[in-house]
N, C-alpha and C positions, 0 to 999 in steps of 0.2 A: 336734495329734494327739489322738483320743480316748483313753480309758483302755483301751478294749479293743484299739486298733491299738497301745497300750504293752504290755498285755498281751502280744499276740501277739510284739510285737518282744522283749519280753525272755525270755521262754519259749523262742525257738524256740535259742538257741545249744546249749542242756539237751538239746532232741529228737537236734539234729544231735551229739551226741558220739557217738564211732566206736565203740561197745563196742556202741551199740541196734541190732536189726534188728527190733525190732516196734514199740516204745513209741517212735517217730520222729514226726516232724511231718508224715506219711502218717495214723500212725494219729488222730494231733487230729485230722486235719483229716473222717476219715471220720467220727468220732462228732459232729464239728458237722454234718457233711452227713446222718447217720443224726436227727439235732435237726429239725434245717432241712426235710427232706422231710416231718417228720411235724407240719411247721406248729408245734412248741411250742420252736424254740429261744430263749431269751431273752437279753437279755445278763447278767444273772449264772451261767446254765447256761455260754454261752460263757467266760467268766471262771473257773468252776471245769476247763471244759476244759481251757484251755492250760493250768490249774494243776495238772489231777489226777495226774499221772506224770514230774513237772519232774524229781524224783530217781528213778532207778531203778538199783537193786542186787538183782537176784534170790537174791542169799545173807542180805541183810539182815533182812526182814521189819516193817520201817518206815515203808517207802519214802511212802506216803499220808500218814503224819505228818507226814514231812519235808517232803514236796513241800506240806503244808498250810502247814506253819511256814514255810517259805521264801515262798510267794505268798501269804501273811498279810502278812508282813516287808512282801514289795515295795508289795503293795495300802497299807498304811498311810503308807509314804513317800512313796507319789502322793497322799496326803489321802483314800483312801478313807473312808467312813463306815463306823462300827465295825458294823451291823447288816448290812453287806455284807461286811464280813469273816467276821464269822463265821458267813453264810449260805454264802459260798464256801469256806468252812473246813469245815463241816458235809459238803456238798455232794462234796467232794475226799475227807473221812473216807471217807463210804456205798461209796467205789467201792475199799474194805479188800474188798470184797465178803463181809464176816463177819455181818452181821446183817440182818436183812429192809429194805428202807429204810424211813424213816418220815414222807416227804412224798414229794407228788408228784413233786416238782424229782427228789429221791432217784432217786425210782422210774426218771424219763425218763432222768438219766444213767446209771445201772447198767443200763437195757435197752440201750442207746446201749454203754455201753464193751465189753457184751458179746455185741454183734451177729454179731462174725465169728462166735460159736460155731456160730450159724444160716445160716451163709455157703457157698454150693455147694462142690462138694467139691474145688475147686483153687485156692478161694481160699485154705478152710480149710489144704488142704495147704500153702500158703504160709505161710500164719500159724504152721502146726504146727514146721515150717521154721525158721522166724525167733525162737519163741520158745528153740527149741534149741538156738540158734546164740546167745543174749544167754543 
């Protein structure tokens, strides 16, 4: 099994916990499809994908740390390469969405995570939906 089918396999039980209605394994998967259509998915972008939202607690304010720390963790006990941890460490921070990003990679995932905001007006309404309900 590849590290990125590890990836995904270990990532997804995080998505599927019952408290999400947005940050679910719908949403990975539009933002690798938002990647993928525009021809620049790579596999460390994929790799920070399943990792950018593993934790989520909307009262917390953390939550990208965590989800860093945690798919840091996992990435290393697979033998990752430390220059790829901490590209998809980096990469999982940008999408804090607090500061401008400052690589391309950055840039592709934060347009990517924040595609629905551009999204017709019942998709949006779903999403508006789903974040008020987690």
């Amino acid at each position: 099994m590849t590290l990125l089918a590890r990836a995904e396999a270990f990532a997804r039980p995080f998505y599927a916990e019952p408290e999400r209605a947005y940050h679910t394994a719908e949403h990975v998967e539009a933002v690798l499809d938002a990647l993928a259509s525009r021809e620049v998915l790579t596999p460390t972008l994929t790799l920070a994908v399943w990792g950018h939202d593993l934790i989520y607690d909307p009262r917390a304010g953390d939550d990208e740390a965590r989800s860093a720390a945690v798919f840091g963790e996992w990435l290393a006990a697979q033998g990752a390469d430390a220059d790829l941890i901490r590209e998809v460490r980096a990469l999982i921070l940008a999408t804090r969405h607090t500061d401008p990003p400052s690589t391309r990679a950055e840039a592709l995932l934060v347009d990517a995570d924040l595609s629905i905001l551009g999204a017709d007006p019942v998709t949006f309404a779903a999403y508006d939906r789903a974040i008020q309900q987690e």
